[in-house]
C-alpha positions as CSV (number, residue, x, y, z in Angstrom):
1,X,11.5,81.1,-59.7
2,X,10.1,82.4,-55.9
3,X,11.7,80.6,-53.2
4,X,10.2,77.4,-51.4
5,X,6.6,77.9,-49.7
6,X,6.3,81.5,-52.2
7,X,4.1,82.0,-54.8
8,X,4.9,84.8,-57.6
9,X,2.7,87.5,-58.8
10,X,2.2,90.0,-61.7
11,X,1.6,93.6,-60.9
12,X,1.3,96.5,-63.8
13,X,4.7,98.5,-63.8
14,X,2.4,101.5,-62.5
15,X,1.2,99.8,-58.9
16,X,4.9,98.5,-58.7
17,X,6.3,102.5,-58.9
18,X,3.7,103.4,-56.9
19,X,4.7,100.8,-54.2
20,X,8.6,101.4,-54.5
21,X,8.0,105.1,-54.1
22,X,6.1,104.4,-51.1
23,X,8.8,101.9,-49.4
24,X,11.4,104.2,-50.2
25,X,9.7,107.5,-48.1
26,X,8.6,105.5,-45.7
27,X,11.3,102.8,-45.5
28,X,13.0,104.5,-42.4
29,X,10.2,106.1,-40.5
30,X,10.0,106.3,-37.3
31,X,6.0,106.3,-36.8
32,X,4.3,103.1,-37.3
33,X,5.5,100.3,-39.2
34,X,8.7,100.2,-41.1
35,X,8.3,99.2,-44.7
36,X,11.3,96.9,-46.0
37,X,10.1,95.6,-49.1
38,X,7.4,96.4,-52.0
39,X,6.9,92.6,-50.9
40,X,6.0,93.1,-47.6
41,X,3.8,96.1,-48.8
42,X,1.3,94.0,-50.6
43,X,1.4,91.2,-48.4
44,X,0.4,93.9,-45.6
45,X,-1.8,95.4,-47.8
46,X,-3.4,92.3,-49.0
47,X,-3.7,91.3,-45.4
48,X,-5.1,94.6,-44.0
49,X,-8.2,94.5,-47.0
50,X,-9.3,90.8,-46.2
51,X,-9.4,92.0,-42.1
52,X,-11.4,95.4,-43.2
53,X,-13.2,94.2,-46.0
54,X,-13.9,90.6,-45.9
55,X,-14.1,90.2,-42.3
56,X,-17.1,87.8,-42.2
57,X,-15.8,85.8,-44.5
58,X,-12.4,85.4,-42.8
59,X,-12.7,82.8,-41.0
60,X,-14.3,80.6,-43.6
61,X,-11.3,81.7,-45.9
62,X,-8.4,80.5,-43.1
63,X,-10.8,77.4,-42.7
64,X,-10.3,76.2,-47.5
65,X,-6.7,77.2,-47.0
66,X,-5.9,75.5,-44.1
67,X,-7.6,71.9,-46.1
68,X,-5.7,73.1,-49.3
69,X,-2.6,73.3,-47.1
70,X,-2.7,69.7,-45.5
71,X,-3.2,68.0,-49.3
């Protein structure tokens, strides 16, 4: 069960090894952005896709989850 205001998700076992191996080489660097968690990978992830990728549509996004938010 994820904690309070967290959702839980389902990855393969692949993606997951591929995102532990990552957070473990880079969990300590010193360049850029320290890694803590595979969680904190996908949620940056996630986040740096929609800003690339979907940028147009951004705003409309943050505009349905903001109503969802205040049912």
């Amino acid at each position: 069960m994820p904690r309070e205001k967290f959702k839980a998700i389902t990855i393969s076992e692949d993606v997951y090894t591929l995102a532990q191996k990552i957070v473990e080489k880079y969990r300590y660097s010193l360049t850029g952005k320290r890694i803590r968690s595979v969680a904190q990978l996908i949620e940056d992830a996630v986040i740096f896709y929609v800003q690339k990728e979907l940028n147009e549509d951004l705003e409309k996004l943050q505009k349905e989850i903001v109503k969802e938010l205040r049912r």
